[in-house]
KOLLOFI-49284 format. One record per residue (C-alpha): residue in three letters; x, y, z. Coordinates in nm, 3 decimals. Example, Ala and Ser with C-alpha at 12.3 -4.5 7.8 and 13.67 -1.06 7.14 Angstrom:
<sites>
SITE;kolvo;x;y;z
SITE;Ala;1.230;-0.450;0.780;
SITE;Ser;1.367;-0.106;0.714;
</sites>
This chain:
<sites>
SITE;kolvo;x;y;z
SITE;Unk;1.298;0.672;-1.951;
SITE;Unk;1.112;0.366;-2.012;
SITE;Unk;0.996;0.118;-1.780;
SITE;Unk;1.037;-0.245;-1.796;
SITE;Unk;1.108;-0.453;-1.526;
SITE;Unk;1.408;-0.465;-1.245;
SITE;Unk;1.524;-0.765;-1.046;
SITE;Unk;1.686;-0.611;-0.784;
SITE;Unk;1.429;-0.341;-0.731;
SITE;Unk;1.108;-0.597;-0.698;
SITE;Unk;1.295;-0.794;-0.503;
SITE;Unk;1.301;-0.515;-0.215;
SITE;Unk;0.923;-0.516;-0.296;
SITE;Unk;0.921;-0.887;-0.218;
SITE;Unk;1.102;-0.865;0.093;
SITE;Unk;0.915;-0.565;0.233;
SITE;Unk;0.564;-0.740;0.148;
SITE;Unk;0.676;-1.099;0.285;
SITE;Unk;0.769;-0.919;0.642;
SITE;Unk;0.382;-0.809;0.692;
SITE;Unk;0.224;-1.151;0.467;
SITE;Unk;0.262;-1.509;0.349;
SITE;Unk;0.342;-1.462;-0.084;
SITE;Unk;0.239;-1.737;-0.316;
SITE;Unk;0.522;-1.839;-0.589;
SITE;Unk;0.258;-1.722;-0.827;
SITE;Unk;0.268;-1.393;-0.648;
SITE;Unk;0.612;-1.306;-0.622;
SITE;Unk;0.632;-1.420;-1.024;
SITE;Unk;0.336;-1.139;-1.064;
SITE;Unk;0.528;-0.861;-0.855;
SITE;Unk;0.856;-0.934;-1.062;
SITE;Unk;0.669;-0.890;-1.406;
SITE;Unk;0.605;-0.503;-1.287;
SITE;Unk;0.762;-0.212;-1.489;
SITE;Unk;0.936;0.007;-1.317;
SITE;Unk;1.174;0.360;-1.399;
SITE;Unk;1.462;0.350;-1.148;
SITE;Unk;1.608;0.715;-1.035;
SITE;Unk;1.892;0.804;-0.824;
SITE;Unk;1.812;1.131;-0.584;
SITE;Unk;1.970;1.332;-0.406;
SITE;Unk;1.921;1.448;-0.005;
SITE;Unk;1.611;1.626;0.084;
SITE;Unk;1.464;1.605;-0.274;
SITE;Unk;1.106;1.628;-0.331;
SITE;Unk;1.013;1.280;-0.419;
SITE;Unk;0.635;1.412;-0.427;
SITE;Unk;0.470;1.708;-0.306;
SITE;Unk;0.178;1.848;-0.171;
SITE;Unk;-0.126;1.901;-0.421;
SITE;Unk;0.043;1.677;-0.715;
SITE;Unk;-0.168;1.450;-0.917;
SITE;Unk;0.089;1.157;-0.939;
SITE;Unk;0.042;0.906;-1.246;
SITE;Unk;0.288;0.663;-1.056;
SITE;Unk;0.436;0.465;-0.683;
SITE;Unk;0.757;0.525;-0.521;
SITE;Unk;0.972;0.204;-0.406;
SITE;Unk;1.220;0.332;-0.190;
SITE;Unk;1.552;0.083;-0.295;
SITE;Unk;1.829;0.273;-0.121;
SITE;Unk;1.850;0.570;0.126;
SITE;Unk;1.517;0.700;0.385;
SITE;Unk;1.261;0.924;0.280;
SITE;Unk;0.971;1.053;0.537;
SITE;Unk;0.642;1.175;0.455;
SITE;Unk;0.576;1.541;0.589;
SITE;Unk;0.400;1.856;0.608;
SITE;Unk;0.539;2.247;0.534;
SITE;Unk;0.305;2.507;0.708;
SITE;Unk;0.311;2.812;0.572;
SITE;Unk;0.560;2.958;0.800;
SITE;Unk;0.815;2.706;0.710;
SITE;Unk;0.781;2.518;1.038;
SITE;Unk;0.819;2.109;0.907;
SITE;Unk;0.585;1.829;1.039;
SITE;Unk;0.762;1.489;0.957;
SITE;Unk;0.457;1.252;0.964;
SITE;Unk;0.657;0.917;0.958;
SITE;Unk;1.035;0.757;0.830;
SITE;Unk;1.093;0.526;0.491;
SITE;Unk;1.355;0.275;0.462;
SITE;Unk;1.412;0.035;0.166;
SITE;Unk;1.100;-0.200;0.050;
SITE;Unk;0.882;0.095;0.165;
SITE;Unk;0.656;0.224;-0.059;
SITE;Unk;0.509;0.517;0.102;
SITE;Unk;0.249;0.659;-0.107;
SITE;Unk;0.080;0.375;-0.189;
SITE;Unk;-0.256;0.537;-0.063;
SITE;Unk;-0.243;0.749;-0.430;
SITE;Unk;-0.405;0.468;-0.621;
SITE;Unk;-0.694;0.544;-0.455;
SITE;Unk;-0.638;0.945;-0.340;
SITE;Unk;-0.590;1.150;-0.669;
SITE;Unk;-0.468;1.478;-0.552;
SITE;Unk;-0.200;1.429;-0.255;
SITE;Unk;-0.256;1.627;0.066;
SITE;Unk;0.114;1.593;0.200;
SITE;Unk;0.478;1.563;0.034;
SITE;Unk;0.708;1.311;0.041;
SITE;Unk;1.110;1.360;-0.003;
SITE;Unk;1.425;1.204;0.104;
SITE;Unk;1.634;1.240;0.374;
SITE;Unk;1.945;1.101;0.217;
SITE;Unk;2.107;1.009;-0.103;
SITE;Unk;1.819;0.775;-0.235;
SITE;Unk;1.767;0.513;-0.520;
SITE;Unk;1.363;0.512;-0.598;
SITE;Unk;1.168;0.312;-0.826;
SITE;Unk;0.848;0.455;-0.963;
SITE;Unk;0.594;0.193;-1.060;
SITE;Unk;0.299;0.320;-1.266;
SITE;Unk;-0.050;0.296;-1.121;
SITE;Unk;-0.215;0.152;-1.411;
SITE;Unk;0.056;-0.148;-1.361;
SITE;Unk;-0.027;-0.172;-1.000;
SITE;Unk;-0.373;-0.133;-1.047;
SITE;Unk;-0.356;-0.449;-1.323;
SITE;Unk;-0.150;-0.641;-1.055;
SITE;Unk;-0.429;-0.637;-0.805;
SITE;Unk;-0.718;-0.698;-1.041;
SITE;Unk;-0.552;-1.001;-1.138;
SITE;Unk;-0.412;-1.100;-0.769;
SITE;Unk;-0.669;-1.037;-0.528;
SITE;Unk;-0.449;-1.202;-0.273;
SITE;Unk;-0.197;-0.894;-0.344;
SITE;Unk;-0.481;-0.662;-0.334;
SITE;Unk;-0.523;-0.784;0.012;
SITE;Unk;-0.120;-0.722;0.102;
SITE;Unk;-0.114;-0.396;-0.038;
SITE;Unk;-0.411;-0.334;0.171;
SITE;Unk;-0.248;-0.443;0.482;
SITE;Unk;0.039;-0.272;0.426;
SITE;Unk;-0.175;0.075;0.424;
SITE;Unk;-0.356;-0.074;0.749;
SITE;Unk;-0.039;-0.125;0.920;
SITE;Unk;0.072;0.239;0.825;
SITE;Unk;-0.237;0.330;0.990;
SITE;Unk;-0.093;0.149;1.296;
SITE;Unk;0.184;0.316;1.301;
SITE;Unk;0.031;0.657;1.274;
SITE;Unk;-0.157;0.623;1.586;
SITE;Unk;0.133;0.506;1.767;
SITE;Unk;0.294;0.835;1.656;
SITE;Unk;-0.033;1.030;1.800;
SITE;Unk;-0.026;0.822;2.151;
SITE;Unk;0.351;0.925;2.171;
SITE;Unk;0.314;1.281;2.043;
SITE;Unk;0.008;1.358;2.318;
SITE;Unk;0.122;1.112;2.585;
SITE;Unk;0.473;1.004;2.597;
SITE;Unk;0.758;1.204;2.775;
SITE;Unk;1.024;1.296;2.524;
SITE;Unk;1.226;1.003;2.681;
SITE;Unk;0.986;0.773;2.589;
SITE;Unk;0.876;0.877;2.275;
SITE;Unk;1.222;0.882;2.147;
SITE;Unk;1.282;0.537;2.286;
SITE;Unk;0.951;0.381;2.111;
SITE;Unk;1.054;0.529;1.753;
SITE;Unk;1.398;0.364;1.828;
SITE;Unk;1.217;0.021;1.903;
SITE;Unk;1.062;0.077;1.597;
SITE;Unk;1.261;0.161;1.351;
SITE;Unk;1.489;-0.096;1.446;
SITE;Unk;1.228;-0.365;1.414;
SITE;Unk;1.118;-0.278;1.110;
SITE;Unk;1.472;-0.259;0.955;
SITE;Unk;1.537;-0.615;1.065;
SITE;Unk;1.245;-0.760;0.900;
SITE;Unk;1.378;-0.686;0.576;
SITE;Unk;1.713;-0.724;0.670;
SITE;Unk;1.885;-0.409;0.713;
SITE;Unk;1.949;-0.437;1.080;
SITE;Unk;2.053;-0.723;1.303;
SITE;Unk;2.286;-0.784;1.647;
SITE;Unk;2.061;-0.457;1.790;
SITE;Unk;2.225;-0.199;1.529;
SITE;Unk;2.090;-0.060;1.252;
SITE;Unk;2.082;0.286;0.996;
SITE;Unk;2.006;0.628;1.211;
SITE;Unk;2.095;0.849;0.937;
SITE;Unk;1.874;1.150;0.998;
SITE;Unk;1.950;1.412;1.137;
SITE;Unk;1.871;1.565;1.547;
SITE;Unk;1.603;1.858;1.281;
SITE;Unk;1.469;1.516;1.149;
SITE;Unk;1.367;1.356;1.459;
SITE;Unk;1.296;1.693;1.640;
SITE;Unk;1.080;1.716;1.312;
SITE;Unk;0.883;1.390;1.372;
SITE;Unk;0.882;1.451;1.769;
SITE;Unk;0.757;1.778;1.805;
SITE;Unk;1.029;1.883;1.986;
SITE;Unk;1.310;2.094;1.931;
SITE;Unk;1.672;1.991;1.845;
SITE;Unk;1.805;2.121;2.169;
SITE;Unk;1.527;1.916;2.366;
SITE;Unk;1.648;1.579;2.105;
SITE;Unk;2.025;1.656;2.179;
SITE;Unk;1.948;1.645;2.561;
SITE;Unk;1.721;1.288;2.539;
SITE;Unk;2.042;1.132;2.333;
SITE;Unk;2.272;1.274;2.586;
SITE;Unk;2.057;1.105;2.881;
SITE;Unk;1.993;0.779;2.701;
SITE;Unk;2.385;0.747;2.681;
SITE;Unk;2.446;0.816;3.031;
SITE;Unk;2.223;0.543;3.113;
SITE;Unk;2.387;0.301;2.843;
SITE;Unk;2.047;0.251;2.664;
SITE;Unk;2.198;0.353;2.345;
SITE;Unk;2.501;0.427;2.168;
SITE;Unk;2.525;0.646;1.821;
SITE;Unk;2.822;0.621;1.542;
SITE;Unk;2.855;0.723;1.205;
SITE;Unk;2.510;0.747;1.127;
SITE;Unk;2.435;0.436;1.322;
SITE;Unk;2.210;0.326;1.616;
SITE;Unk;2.364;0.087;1.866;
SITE;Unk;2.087;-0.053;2.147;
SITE;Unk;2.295;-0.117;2.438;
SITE;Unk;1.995;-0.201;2.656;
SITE;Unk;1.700;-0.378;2.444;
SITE;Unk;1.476;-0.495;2.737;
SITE;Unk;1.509;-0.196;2.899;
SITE;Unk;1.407;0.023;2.598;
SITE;Unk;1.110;-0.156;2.588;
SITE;Unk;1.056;-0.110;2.895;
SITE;Unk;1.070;0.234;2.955;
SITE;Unk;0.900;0.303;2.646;
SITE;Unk;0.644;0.056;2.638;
SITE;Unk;0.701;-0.068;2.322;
SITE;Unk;0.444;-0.352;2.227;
SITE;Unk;0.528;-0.462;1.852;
SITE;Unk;0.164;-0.574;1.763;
SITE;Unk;0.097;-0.296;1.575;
SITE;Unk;0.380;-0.344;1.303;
SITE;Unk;0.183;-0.699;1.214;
SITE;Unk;0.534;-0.847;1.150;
SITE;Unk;0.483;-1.198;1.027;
SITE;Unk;0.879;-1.257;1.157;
SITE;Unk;0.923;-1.092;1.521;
SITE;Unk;1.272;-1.238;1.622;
SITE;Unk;1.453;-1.004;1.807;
SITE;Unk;1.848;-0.965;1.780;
</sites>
């Protein structure tokens, strides 16, 4: 399939990028020039997997992915959620052989973007260098927020922060608003990324109900209780670097 470039799809790129950073008309023009092969995907499909060599990005467009781990035993170690504008393995310009796999949790609509393109891009854009490079920073973020709440939180609390996070990251570009947004993995997915088990996730959702924090529907998450969420999990935002932090 060859690449040329997609509207729609570097659009989501736009968005994402102008939620963490301030892009220059001259920018944007730049990012839309980029080729790109678009590929629809089925649930839990590979995207990329441990050991590969990849030649190319992944744009999430539709659907979540997650970055995780297999040990040998089968046991799963979900290492952080994707959502539209995402691309999460941006760190493979750099990092030739990939140390972790990356596949979707739902239907998905990916766009791969060839390194050589990207790598053009930020030769000729430093300012997008600089973007890119804070969006790998803010990953970093988020990955030590995931540690704190993995080694320190209470179950309660660590499911409560991911909430607060997800859903602030979905309303930056868009995909969440009016405290709802997308929860479409599954109680194995979170239990996954918690390092907890599905009976222990079941009984935090059941809790969180009871106290009308939350409410759950067709694959959607409903925040009831906002302030209080924050609260109890002690959610400070800083480490997202959103450049728009309205809440609602």
């Amino acid at each position: 399939m060859r690449s040329a470039p997609d509207q729609h799809a570097l659009g989501m790129l736009i968005r994402k990028l102008e939620s963490i950073a301030t892009l220059s008309d001259t920018e944007r023009q730049a990012i839309q020039g980029l080729p790109v092969r678009i590929h629809h995907l089925n649930a839990r499909q590979d995207i990329v997997r441990d050991s590969d060599q990849p030649t190319h990005c992944c744009l999430v467009l539709e659907g979540w992915a997650c970055r995780y781990k297999l040990l040998r035993q089968g046991k799963r170690q979900i290492m952080s959620f994707h959502i539209p504008g995402d691309i999460p393995d941006l760190q493979s310009l750099h990092v030739r052989t990939m140390d972790h796999s990356l596949a979707t949790l739902t239907k998905a609509v990916v766009a791969f973007i060839p390194h050589e393109s990207l790598r053009e891009l930020t030769a000729r854009h430093p300012g997008l260098a600089a973007v890119f490079w804070r969006d790998t920073l803010i990953d970093s973020g988020i990955f030590r927020e995931w540690l704190v709440s993995m080694g320190r939180r209470s179950a309660f609390e660590h499911v409560a922060h991911l909430f607060c996070e997800l859903y602030l990251k979905l309303q930056a570009v868009g995909l969440a608003g009016n405290f709802r947004c997308p929860l479409p993995m599954t109680q194995t997915d979170l239990a996954d990324a918690l390092g907890l088990t599905p009976v222990h996730i079941n009984r935090v959702l059941k809790e969180m109900r009871g106290q009308t924090l939350i409410t759950l529907r067709s694959n959607a998450l409903v925040i009831e209780a906002w302030d209080e969420l924050l609260r109890v999990s002690e959610f400070d935002s800083t480490y997202l670097q959103l450049e728009n932090r309205a809440v609602g």
